[in-house]
C-alpha positions, -999 to +999 in steps of 0.1 A: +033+526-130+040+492-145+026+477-177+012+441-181+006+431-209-021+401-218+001+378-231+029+380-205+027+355-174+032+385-152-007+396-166-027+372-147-001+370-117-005+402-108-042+403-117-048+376-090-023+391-063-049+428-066-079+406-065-066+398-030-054+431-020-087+433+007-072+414+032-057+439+055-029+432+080-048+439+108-035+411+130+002+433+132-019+464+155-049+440+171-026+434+203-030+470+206-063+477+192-082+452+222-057+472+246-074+504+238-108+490+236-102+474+273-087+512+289-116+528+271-147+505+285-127+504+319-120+540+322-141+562+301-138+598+294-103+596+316-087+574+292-100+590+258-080+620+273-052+603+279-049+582+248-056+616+234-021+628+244-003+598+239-010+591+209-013+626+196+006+646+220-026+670+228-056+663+255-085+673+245-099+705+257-137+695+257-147+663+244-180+676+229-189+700+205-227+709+209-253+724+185-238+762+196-205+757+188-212+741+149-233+770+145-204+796+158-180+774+130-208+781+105-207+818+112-166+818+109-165+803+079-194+826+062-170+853+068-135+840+065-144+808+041-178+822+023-172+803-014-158+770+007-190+776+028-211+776-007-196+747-021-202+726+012-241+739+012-249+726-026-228+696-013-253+689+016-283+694-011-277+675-034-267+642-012-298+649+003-317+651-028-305+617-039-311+600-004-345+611-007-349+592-036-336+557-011-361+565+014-379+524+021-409+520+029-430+492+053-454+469+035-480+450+044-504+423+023-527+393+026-512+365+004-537+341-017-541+320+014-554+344+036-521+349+058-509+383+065-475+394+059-449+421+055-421+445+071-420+471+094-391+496+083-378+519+108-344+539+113-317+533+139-319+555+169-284+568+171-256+566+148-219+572+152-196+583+118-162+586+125-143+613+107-105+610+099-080+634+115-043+622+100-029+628+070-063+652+058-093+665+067-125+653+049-158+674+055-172+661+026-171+619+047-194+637+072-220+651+046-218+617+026-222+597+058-244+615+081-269+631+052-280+599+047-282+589+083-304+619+088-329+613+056-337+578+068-348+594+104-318+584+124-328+604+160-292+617+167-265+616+144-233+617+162-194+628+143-164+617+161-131+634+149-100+645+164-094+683+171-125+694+149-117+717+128-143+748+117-146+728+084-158+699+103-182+715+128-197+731+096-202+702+081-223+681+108-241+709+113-253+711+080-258+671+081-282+680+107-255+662+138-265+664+175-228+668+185-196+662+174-167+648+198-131+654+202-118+618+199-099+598+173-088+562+163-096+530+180-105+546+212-136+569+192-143+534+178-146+521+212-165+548+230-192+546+202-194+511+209-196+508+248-206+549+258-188+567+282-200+597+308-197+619+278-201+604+246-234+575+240-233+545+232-245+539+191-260+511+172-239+516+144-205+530+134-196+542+097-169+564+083-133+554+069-098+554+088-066+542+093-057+504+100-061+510+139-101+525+129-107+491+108-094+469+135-115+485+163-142+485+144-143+448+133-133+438+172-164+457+180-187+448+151-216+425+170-217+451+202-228+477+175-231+473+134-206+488+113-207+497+080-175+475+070-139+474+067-123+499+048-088+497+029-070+518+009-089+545-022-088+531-053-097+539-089-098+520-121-098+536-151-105+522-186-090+543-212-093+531-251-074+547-279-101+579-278-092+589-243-069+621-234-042+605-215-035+638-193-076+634-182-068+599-175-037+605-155-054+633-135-084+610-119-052+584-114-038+607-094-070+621-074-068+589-057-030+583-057-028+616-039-050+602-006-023+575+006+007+560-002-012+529-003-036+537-027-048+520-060-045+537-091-054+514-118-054+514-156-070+489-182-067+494-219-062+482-251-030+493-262+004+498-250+011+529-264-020+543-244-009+528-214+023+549-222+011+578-228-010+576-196+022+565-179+045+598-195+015+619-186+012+607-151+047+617-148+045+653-158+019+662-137+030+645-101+055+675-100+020+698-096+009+680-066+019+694-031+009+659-021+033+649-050+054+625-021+024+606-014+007+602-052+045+592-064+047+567-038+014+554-047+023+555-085+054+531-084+043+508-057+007+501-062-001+516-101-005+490-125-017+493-161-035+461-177-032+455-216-062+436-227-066+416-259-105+430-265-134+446-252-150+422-236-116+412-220-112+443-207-146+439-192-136+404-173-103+422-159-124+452-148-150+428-130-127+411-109-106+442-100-140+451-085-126+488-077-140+515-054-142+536-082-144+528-116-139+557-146-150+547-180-131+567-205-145+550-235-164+557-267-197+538-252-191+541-216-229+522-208-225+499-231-191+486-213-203+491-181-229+467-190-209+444-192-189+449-158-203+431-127-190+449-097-175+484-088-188+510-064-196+539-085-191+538-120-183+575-135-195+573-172-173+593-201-148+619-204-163+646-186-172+627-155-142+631-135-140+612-100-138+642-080-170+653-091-188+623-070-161+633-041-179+664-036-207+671-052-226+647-073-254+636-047-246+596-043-223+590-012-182+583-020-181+564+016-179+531-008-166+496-006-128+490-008-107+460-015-126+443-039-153+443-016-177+459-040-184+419-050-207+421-024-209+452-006-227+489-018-221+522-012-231+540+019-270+549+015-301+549+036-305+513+033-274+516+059-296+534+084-329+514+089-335+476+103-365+456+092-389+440+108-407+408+094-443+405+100-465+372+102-501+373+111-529+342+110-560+334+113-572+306+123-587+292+086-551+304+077-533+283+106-559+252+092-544+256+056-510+253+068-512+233+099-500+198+082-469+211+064-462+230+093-462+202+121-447+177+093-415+197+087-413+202+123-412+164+132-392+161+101-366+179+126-372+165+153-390+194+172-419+180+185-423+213+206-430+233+172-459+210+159-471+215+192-475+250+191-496+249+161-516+217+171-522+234+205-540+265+188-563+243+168-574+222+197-553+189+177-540+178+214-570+172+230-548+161+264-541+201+264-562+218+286-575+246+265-589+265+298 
């Protein structure tokens, strides 16, 4: 991990450069990406078989797992898995405890003018999440994703992942999925979008993946919603002179161990904590089996930031905007008062990142790539459209006709006056028979 320090050029250079690191180089694979899309809307089922075996040398046996066969998974892991099963069960409870909690509701009201307004909330009808099958398995993105899908009264809740796993099965069937289907990459991506003889067609697509997943999914966003464009994990931690630098190194590492292209990220006040993180990080990327990966992810994307203050460090955590953000600091609410954007903030020492991974309650399917700016976590609000609603009567239509028909010729559209003027009898060449 490299060192910056505030007062060396390099500081704000590399600053900037991460502030950017959301745009993806999705250009490079969208050749192939629209190639797949087109042999998946032209040939269906067929060719999610046979980009099945090209791509990962195995066809699928069955493209759908139904409601019996995530209940058989359920039963093999109670006996082979039982404590794994456990852990996944409080898992699903607790994200669906918070969810609860993010439940909208419609509303309706007469305003002081006597016109009626308000929304109608209601929840998609069918919802695709997309699972990732490379370099690891992730059960706990299908709790975090479909949970929520489920609480806000999506009808059928739909998990695409390649060569399910008993882990997987288990865990859309405790998300309360419909099915789950034996496809991966841009070609689930597409069959969500377009349906084939097997699998539906959705309204909306969530869940993380590789660079082919993001491509499809923005080439297909405007057939079907998606949740966005997700990069690389990331964490930031901010450390001050208080914080155990072998706690610090360890959440660094929880992320650097997902990819090789992974953020792990340090702000602090001092460079001798910055090297003591940096000496600890060392001695425990030997523990990791994934050490390859985290190593990798260490030397080429690590960078510890050396702030003059406080409130500096606050600015520099603000426009890192990470995915995760660890406050390892003597007053971690009062600092992350100050900080305007990061996807979920874990407060103090003994709030390790891994904690909202798994269990914790909020989703981790969260904005990458600085994207938390203007983006939120997975939630609810993910799974329901609104509806505006406008209702009149005619004293109301009276109050407002003149603004109304002047703002309209304002524009231009004559048509628009007109269909206020016509209801109040103002056109008297209109027949009103």
């Amino acid at each position: 991990m490299k060192i910056f320090h505030f007062d060396s050029p390099s500081f704000e250079e590399t600053l900037r450069k991460l502030e950017d690191r959301g745009g993806a180089d999705l250009e490079r694979v969208t050749p192939t990406v629209r190639a797949v899309i087109a042999r998946v809307r032209a040939e269906g089922d067929a060719a999610l078989r046979a980009l099945a075996l090209a791509y990962d040398g195995v066809a699928p046996d069955r493209l759908v797992y139904g409601p019996e066969a995530m209940t058989e998974a359920l039963d093999r892991m109670a006996r082979g898995e039982p404590e794994v099963l456990a852990a996944m069960r409080a898992a699903a409870s607790r994200i669906e405890a918070f969810h609860e909690r993010q439940r909208e509701v419609s509303h309706r009201f007469v305003d002081a003018e006597g016109v009626s307004l308000g929304w109608r909330v209601r929840p998609l009808r069918r919802v695709g999440v997309y699972a990732p099958g490379g370099k690891a398995r992730y059960p706990s993105s299908v709790l975090m994703s479909a949970i929520p899908a489920r609480v806000a009264g999506v009808a059928e809740v739909l998990v695409a992942t390649p060569r399910p796993t008993d882990e997987l099965l288990a865990a859309a069937a405790l998300s309360g999925a419909a099915a789950v289907y034996d496809m991966g990459g841009a070609q689930a991506i597409a069959a969500f979008a377009w349906g084939t003889a097997t699998v539906p067609r959705v309204d909306k697509i969530v869940g993380p993946g590789n660079l082919y997943v993001a491509c499809a999914k923005q080439l297909v966003f405007g057939q079907v919603a998606i949740d966005g464009i997700a990069g690389p994990s990331e964490i930031l931690v901010v450390a001050d002179e208080g914080a155990n630098p072998d706690v610090v190194a360890a959440d660094l590492l929880s992320q650097a161990e997902h990819d090789e292209a992974a953020y792990p990220l340090l702000v602090t006040l001092s460079t001798a904590t910055a090297e003591r993180v940096c000496a600890a990080l060392e001695a425990q990327l030997g523990l990791l089996p994934r050490e390859a990966i985290a190593r990798e992810s260490v030397s080429t994307r690590g960078a510890a930031f050396v702030c003059r203050s406080g409130d500096h460090a606050a600015e520099v955590s603000s426009r890192l905007a990470a995915e995760h953000l660890s406050l390892q600091v003597r007053d971690p609410e009062a600092f992350f008062a100050k900080v305007s954007a990061a996807g979920a903030v874990f407060l103090g020492d003994y709030t390790p990142e891994a904690a909202g991974d798994y269990l914790a309650g909020p989703s981790h399917v969260l904005p990458t790539g600085g994207a938390v700016r203007f983006a939120s976590p997975l939630g609810v609000y993910d799974f329901t459209v609104r509806t505006s609603v406008i209702g009149y009567s005619p004293e109301a239509l009276r109050r407002h006709q003149k603004a109304i028909t002047d703002f309209a010729r304002k524009e231009g559209l004559e048509g628009h006056a007109r269909a206020v003027e016509v209801r109040l009898g103002a056109h008297s060449e209109i027949s009103t028979t």
